[in-house]
N, CA, C and O atoms as a GROMACS GRO file, in nm:
protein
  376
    1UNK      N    1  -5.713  -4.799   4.898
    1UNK     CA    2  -5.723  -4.808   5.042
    1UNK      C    3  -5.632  -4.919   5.092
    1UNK      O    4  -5.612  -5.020   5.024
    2UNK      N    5  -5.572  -4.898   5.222
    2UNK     CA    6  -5.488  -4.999   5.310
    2UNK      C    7  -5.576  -5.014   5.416
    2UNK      O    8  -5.664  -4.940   5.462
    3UNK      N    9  -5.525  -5.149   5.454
    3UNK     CA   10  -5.571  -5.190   5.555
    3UNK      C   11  -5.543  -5.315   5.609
    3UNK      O   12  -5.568  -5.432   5.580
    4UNK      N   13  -5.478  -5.246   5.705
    4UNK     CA   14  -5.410  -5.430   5.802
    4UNK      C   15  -5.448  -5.456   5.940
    4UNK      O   16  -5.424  -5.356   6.008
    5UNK      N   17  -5.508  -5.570   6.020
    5UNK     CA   18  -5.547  -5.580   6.101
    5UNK      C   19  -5.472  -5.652   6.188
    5UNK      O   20  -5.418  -5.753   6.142
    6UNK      N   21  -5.447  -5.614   6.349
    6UNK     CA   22  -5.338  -5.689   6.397
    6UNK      C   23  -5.303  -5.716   6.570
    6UNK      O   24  -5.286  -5.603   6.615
    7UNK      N   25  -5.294  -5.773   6.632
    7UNK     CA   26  -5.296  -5.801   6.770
    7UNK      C   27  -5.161  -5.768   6.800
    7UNK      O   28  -5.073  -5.815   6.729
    8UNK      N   29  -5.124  -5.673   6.924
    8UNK     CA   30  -5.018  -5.630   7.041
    8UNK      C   31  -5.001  -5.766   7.117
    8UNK      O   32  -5.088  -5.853   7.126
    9UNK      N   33  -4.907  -5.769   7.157
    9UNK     CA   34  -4.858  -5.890   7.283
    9UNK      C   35  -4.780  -5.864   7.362
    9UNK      O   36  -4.683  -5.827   7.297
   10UNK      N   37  -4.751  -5.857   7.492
   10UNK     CA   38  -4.688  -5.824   7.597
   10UNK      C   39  -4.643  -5.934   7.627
   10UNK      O   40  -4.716  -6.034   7.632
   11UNK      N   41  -4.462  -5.938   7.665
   11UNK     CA   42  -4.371  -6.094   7.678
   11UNK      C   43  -4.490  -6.232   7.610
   11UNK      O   44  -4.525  -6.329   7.677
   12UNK      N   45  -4.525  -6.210   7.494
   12UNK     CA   46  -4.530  -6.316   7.400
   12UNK      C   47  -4.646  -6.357   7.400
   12UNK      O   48  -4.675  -6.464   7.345
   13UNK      N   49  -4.738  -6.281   7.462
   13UNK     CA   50  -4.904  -6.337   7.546
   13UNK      C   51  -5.027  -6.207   7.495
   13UNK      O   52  -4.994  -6.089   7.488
   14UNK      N   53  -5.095  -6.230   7.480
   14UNK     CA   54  -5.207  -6.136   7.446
   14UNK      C   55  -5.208  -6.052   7.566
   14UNK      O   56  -5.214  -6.100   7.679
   15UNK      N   57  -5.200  -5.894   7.534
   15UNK     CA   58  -5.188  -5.777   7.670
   15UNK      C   59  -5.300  -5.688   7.684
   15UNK      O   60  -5.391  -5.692   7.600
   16UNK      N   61  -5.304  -5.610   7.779
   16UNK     CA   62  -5.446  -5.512   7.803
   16UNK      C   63  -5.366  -5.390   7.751
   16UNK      O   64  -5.263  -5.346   7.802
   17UNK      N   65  -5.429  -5.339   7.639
   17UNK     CA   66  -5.354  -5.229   7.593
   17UNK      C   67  -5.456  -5.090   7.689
   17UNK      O   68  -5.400  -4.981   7.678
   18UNK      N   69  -5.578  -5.084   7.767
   18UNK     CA   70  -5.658  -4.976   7.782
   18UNK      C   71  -5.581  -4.850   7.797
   18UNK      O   72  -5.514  -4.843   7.901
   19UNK      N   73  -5.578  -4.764   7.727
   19UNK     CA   74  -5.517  -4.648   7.790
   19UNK      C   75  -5.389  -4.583   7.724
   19UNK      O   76  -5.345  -4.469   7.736
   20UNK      N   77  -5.349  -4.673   7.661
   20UNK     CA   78  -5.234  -4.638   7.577
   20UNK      C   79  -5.271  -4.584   7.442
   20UNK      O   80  -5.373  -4.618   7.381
   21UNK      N   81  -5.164  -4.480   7.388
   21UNK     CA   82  -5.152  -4.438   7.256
   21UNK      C   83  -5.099  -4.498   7.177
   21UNK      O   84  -5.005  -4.560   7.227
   22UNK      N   85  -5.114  -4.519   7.043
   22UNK     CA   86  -5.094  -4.607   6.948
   22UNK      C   87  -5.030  -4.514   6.796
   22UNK      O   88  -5.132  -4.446   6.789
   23UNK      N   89  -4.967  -4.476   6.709
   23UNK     CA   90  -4.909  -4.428   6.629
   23UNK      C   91  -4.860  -4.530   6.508
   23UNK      O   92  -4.828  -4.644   6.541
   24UNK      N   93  -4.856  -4.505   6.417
   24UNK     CA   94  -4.763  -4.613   6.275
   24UNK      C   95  -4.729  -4.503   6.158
   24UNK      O   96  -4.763  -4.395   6.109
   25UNK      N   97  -4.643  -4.605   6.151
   25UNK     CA   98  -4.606  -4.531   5.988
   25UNK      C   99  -4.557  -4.599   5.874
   25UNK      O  100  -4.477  -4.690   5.897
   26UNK      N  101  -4.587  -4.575   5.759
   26UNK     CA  102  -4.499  -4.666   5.665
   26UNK      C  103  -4.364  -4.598   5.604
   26UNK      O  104  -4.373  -4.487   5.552
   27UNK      N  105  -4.236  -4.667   5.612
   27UNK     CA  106  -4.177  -4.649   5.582
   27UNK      C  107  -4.134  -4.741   5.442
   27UNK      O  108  -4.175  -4.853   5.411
   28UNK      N  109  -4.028  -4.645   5.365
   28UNK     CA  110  -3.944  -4.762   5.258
   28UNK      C  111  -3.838  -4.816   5.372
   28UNK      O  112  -3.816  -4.768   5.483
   29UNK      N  113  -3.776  -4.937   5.306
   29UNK     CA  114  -3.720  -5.037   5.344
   29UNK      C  115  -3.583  -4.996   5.448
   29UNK      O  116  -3.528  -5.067   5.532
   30UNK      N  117  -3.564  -4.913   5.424
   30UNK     CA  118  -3.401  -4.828   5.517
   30UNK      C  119  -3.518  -4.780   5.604
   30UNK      O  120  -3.497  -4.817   5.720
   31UNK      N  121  -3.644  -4.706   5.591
   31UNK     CA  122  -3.698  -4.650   5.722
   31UNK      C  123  -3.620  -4.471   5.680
   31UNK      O  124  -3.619  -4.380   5.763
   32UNK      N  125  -3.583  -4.462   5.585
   32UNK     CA  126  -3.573  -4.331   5.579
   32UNK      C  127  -3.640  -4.197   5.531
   32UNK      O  128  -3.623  -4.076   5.549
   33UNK      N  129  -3.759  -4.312   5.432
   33UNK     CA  130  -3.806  -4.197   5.348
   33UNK      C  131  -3.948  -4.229   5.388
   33UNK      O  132  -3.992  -4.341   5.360
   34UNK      N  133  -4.017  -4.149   5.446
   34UNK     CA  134  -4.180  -4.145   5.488
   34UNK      C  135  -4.244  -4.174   5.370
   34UNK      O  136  -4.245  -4.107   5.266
   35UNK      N  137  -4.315  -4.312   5.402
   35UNK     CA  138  -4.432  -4.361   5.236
   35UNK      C  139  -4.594  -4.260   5.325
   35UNK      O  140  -4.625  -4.151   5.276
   36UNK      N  141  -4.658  -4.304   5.425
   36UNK     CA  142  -4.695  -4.260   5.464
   36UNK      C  143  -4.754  -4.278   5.640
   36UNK      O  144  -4.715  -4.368   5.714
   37UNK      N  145  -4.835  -4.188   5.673
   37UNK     CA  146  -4.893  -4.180   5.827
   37UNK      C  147  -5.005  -4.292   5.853
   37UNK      O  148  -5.104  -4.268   5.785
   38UNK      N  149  -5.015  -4.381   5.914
   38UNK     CA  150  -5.141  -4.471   5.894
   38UNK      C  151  -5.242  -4.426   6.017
   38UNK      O  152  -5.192  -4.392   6.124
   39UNK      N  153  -5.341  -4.426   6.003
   39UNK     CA  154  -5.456  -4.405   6.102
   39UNK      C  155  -5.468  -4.571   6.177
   39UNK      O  156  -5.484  -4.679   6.118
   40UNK      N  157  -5.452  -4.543   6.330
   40UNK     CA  158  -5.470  -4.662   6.436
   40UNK      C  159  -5.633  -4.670   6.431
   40UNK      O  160  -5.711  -4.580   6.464
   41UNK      N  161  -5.652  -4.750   6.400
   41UNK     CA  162  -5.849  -4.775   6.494
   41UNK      C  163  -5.844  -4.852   6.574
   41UNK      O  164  -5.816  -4.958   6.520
   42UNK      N  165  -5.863  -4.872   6.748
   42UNK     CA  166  -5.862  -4.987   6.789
   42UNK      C  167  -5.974  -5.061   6.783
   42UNK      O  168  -6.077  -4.996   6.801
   43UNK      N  169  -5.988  -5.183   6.764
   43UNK     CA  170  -6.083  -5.258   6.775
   43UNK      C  171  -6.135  -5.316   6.920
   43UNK      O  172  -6.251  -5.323   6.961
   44UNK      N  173  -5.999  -5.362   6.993
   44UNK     CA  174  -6.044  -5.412   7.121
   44UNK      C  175  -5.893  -5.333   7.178
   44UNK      O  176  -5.798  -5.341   7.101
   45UNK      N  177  -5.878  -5.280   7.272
   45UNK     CA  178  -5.758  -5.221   7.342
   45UNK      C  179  -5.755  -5.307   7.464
   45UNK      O  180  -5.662  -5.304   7.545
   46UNK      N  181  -5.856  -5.380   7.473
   46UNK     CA  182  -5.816  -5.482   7.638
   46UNK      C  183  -5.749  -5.577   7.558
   46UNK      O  184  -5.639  -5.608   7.603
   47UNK      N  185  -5.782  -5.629   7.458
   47UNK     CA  186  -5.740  -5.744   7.402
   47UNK      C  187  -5.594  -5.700   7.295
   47UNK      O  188  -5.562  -5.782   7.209
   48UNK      N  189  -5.530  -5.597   7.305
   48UNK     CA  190  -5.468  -5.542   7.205
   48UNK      C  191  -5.494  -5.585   7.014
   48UNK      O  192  -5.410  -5.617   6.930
   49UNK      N  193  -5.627  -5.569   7.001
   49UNK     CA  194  -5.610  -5.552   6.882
   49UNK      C  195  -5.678  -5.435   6.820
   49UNK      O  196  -5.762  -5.366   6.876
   50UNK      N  197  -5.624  -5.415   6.673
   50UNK     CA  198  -5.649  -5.276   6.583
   50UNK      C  199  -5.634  -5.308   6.453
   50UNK      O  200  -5.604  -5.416   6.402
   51UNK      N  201  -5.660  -5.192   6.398
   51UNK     CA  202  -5.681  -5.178   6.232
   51UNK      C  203  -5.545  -5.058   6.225
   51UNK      O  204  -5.533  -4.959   6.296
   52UNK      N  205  -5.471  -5.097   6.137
   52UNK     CA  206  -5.377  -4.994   6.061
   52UNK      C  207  -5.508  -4.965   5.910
   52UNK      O  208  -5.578  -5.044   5.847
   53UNK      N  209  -5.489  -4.806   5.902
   53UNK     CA  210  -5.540  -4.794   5.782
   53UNK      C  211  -5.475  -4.640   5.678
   53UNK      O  212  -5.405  -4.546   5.714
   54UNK      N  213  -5.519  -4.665   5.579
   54UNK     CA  214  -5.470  -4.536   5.469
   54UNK      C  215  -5.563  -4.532   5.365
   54UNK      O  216  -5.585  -4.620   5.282
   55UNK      N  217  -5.641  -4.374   5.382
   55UNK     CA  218  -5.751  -4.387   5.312
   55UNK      C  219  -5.692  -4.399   5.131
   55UNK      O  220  -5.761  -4.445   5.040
   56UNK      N  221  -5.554  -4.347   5.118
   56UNK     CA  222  -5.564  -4.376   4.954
   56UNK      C  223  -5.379  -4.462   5.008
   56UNK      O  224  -5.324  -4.479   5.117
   57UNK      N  225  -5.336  -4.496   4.854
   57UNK     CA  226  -5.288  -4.568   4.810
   57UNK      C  227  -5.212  -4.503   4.663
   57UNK      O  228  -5.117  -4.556   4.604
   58UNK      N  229  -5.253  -4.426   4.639
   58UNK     CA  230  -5.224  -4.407   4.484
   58UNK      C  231  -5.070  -4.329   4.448
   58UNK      O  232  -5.012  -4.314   4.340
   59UNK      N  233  -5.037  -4.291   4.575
   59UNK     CA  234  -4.884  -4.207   4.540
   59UNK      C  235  -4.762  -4.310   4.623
   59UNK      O  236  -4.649  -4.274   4.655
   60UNK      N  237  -4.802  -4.394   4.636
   60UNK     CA  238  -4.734  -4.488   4.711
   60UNK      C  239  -4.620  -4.595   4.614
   60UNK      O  240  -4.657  -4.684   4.538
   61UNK      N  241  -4.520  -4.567   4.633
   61UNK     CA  242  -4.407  -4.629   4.537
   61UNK      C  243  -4.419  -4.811   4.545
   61UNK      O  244  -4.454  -4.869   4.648
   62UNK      N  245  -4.385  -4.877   4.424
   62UNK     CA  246  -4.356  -4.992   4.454
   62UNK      C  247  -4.203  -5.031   4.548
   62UNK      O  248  -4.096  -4.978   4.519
   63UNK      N  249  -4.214  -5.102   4.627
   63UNK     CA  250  -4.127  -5.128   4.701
   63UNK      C  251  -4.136  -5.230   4.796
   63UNK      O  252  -4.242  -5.279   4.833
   64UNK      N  253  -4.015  -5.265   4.840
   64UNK     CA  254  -3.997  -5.347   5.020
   64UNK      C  255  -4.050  -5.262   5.144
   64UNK      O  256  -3.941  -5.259   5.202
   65UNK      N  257  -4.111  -5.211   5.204
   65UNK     CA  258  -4.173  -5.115   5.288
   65UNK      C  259  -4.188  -5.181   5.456
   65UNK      O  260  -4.183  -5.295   5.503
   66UNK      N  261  -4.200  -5.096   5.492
   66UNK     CA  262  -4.159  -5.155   5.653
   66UNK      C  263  -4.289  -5.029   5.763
   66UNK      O  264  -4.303  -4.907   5.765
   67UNK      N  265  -4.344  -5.120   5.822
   67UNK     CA  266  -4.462  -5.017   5.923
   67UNK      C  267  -4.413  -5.007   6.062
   67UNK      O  268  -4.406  -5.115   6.120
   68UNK      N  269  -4.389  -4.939   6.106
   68UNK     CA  270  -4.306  -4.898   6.267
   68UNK      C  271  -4.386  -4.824   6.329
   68UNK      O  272  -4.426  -4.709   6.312
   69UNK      N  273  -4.410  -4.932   6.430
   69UNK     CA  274  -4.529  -4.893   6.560
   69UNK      C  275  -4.512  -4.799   6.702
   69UNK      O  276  -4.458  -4.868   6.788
   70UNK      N  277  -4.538  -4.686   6.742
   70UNK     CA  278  -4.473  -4.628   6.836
   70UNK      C  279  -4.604  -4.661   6.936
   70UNK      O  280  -4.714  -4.678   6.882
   71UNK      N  281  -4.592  -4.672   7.092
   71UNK     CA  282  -4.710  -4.652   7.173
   71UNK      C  283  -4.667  -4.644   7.284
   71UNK      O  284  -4.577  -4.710   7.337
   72UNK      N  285  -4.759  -4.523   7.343
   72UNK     CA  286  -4.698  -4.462   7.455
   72UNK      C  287  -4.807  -4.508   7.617
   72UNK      O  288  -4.930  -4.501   7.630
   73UNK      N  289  -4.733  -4.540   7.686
   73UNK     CA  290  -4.787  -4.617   7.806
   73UNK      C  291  -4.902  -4.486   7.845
   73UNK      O  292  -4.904  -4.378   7.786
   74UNK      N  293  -5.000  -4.530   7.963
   74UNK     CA  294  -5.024  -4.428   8.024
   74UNK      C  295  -4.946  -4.349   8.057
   74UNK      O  296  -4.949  -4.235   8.010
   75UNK      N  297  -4.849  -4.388   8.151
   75UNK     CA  298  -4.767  -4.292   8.258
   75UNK      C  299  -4.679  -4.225   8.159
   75UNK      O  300  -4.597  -4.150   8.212
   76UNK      N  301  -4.674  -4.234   8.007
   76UNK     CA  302  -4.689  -4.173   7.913
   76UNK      C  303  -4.499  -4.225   7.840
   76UNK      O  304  -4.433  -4.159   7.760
   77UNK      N  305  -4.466  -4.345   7.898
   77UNK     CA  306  -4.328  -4.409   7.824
   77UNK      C  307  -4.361  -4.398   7.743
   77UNK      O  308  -4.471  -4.345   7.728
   78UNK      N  309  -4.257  -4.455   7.595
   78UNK     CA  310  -4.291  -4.476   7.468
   78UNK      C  311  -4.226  -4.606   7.455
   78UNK      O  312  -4.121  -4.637   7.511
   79UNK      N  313  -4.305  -4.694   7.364
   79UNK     CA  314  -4.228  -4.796   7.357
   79UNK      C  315  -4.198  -4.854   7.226
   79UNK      O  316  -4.303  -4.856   7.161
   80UNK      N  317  -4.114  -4.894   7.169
   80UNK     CA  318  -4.093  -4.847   6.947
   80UNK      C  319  -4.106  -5.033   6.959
   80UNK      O  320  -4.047  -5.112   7.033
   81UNK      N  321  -4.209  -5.056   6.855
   81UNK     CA  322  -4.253  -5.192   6.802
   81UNK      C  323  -4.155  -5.230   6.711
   81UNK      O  324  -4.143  -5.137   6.632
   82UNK      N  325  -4.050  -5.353   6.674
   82UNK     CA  326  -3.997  -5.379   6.570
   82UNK      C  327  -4.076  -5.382   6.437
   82UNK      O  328  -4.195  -5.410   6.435
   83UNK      N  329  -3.996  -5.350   6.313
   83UNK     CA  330  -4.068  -5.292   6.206
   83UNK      C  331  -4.144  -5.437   6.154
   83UNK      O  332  -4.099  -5.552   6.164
   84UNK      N  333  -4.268  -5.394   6.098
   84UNK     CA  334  -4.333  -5.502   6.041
   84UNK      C  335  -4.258  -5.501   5.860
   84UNK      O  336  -4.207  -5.397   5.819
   85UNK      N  337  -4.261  -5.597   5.793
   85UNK     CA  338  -4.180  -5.534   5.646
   85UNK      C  339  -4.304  -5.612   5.561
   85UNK      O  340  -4.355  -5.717   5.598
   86UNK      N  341  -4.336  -5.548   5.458
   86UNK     CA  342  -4.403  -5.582   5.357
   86UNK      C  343  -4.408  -5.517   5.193
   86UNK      O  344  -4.439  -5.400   5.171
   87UNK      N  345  -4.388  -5.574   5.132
   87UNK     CA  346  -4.379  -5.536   4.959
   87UNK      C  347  -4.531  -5.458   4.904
   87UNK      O  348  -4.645  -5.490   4.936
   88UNK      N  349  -4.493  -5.364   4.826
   88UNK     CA  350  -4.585  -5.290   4.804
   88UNK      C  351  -4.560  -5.313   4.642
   88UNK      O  352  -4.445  -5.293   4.604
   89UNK      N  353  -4.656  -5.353   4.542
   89UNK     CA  354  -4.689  -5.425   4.457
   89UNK      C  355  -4.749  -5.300   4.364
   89UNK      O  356  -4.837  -5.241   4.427
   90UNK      N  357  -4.729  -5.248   4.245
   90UNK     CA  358  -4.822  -5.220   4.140
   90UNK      C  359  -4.924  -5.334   4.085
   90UNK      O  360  -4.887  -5.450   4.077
   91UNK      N  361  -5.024  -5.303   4.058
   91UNK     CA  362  -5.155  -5.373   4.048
   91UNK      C  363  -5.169  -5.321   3.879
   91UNK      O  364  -5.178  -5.216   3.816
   92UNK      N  365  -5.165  -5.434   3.860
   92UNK     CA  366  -5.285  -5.388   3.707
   92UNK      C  367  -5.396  -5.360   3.694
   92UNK      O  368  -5.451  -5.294   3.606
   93UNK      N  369  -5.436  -5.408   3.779
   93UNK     CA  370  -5.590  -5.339   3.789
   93UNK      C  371  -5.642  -5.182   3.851
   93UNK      O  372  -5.628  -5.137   3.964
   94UNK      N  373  -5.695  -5.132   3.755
   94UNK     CA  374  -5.720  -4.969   3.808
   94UNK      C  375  -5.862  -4.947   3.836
   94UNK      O  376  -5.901  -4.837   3.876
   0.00000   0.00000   0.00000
């Protein structure tokens, strides 16, 4: 299982997300090859925060990996989040 938890900010300040759509994805490191789709949960949408999640983990390559946030206003803009980047690790432990 994945799972990352994380606050939106509007010009640099905590924002009222109510109403907006929320989308992610993990990508490898170019952003070319789909690792996978993450499920948004919001936790607080006035306060912009949420849960990125992925119920498994197990076909997921070791790598540099990058999560790219799409969210679409009410009046239904879209607006593309710069990529978050994070290393995806084999575990010894099974």
């Amino acid at each position: 299982m994945f799972r990352h938890r994380g606050a939106l900010q509007k010009d640099g300040a905590p924002g009222d997300f109510f109403g907006w759509g929320f989308s992610a994805s993990l990508f490898d490191n170019s952003g070319s090859t789909l690792i996978s789709v993450l499920s948004v949960v919001w936790l607080d949408q006035t306060k912009g925060l949420f849960t990125l999640r992925a119920s498994s983990t197990a076909g997921w390559p070791a790598c540099k990996a990058r999560i790219d946030c799409r969210l679409t206003t009410p009046t239904g803009d879209v607006v593309l989040g710069p990529p978050t980047y994070l290393r995806i690790a084999q575990s010894p432990v099974t």
